[in-house]
N, C-alpha and C positions, 0 to 999 in steps of 0.2 A: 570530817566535820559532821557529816549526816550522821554517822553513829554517834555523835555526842548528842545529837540534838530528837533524833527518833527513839522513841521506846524499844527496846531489841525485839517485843512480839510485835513491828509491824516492821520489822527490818527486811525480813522475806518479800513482803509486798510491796516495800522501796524499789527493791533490787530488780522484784518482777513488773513492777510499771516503766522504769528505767531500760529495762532490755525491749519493752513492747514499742515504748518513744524512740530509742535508736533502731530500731529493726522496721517501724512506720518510715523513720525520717530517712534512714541508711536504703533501705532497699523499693521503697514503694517513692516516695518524691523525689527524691535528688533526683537518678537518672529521668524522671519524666522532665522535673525543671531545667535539668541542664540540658535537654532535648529542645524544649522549649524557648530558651535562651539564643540556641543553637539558631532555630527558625526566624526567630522573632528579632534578635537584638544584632546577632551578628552575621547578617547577611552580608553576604561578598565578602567577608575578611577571608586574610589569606587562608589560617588556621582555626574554624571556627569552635572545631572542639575542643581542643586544649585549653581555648583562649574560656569558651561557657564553662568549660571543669572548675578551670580558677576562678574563675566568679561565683558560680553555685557555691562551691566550697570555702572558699573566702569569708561570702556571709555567711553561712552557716557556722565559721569560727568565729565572728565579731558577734553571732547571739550567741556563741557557747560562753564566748568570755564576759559579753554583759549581763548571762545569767550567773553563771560565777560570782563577778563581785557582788552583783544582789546577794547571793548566799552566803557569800562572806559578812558583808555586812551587819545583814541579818542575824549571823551566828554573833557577828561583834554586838551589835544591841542585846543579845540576848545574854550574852556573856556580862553586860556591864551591871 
């Protein structure tokens, strides 16, 4: 969909802001937030890690997916 909708001379620079957002969010926040989570929300649970992975990670799937249909959308308005 983004290559329908991007110029192909800024398609490099899609691809390179896209690797810089999942390599901020992949390796620099998740583990701190799920650290965080760990401290903060699920004290005394039996399993606290497992239990903070699935939650950091969870939401981070409910924004991936509600940015998605935004782009879909979008592509669909743009398309009509």
């Amino acid at each position: 969909m983004i290559a329908r909708i991007a110029p192909s001379a800024m398609m490099g620079r899609l691809i390179a802001f896209y690797l810089v957002i999942e390599g901020v969010l992949g390796i620099g926040i998740a583990p701190t937030l799920t650290a965080l989570v760990v401290e903060h929300v699920f004290v005394g649970a039996a399993q606290p890690i497992p239990t903070s992975m699935a939650t950091v990670h969870g939401l981070y799937d409910l924004i991936g997916l509600v940015f998605a249909v935004l782009l879909y959308l979008g592509f669909r308005h743009r398309q009509a």
